[in-house]
N, C-alpha and C positions, 0 to 999 in steps of 0.2 A: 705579313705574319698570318693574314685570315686566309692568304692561301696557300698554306704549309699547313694548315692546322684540317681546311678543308681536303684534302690531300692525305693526312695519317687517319682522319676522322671512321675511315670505313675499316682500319687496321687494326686487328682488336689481336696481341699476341697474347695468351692465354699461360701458356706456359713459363714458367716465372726464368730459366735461360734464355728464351728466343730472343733474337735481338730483330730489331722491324726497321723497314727501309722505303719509303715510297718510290716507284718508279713508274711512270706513266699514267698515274693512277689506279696502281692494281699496289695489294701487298708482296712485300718479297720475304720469306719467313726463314729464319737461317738459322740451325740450330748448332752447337758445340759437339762433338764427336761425343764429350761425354752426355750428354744427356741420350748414348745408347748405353743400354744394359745387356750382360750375358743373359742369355734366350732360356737358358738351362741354369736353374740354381747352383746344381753343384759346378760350373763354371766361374761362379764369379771370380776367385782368384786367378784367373788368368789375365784379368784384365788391370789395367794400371792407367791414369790418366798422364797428361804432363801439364804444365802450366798457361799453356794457351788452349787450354780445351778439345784436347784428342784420347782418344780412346786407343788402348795398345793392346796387341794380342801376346804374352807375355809367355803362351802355351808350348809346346812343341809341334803342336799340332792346329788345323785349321779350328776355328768354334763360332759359331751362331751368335750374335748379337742382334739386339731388337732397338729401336725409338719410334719415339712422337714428334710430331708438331703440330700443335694446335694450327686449323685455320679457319678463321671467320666467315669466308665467302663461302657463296653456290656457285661456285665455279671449276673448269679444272686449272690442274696447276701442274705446268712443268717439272719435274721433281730430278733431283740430281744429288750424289753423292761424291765427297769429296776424298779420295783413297791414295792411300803408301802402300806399294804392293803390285805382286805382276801375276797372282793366284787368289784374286777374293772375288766373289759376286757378289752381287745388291740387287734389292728389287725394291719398289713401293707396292704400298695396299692402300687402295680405296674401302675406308671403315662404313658402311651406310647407316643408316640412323638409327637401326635397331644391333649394332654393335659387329656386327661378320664383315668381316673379309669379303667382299661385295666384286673386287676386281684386284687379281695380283697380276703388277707391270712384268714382263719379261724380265728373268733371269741376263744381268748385266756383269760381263767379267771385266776383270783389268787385263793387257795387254801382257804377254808372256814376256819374258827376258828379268833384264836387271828390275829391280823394285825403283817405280819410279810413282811421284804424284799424279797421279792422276783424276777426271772430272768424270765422273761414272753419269750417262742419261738414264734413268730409271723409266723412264716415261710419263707420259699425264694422266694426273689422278683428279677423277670428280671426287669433290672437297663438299659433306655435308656439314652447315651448320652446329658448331660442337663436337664431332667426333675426330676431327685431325685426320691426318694421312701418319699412315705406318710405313717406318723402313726397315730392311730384315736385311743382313750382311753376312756372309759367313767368309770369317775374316781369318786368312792365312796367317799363321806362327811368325809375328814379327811384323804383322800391319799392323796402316792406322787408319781410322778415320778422322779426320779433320774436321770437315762437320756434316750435314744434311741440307737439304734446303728445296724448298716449293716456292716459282714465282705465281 
């Protein structure tokens, strides 16, 4: 028990959706699609959730979505998005301590053809203390995201 507990002990998920997972002794921070929001106010109705926590682009057209995930470490962290779709990119941001957009990951597409699932690498992001890593989608007419996730 005391090493399971030593083990979550450094995993501090801040955001009240993240679900936490110890693996090696690092956190693995996995967010629900919905805890993205449209990027653009006047967007929101385009978007619609379902009941396992994805985000839908409900548009006719492509549109911008933004999330968080809190992470505790000074570390980087792998970052990856999980996508419905064969036309949407994803990136991460590294947020630095005083709140800017410090490092944006390469622009990540899904692969052209049929709309299939697929596991988008966003790249690694140094994670400060409190400000979480940012992910930004801009999510084709009839994607989802499934969810986000930083190891």
């Amino acid at each position: 028990m005391h090493r399971i507990i030593s083990k979550l002990a450094p995993c501090v998920a801040v955001g009240a959706l993240a679900m936490l997972t110890a693996k090696d002794g690092f956190c693995t921070l996995t967010g629900p699609g919905v805890t993205m929001n449209a990027y653009y106010p006047g967007d929101v109705g385009c978007f619609s959730g379902q009941s396992y926590g994805a985000i839908i682009n409900n548009c006719a057209t492509s549109r911008w979505v933004v999330g968080t995930l809190d992470v505790s470490q000074n570390v980087y962290h792998p970052t990856s998005v999980y996508v419905y779709g064969s036309n949407t990119m994803c990136h991460s941001v590294q947020i630095n301590g005083v709140g800017n957009g410090a490092d944006v990951g390469p622009d990540t597409w899904t692969v052209a053809g049929p709309k299939t699932w697929q596991n988008l690498n966003t790249g690694s992001r140094y994670a400060f203390s409190g400000t979480g890593l940012l992910f930004r989608c801009y999510l084709e007419a009839g994607g989802i995201i499934g969810r986000i996730s930083a190891d």
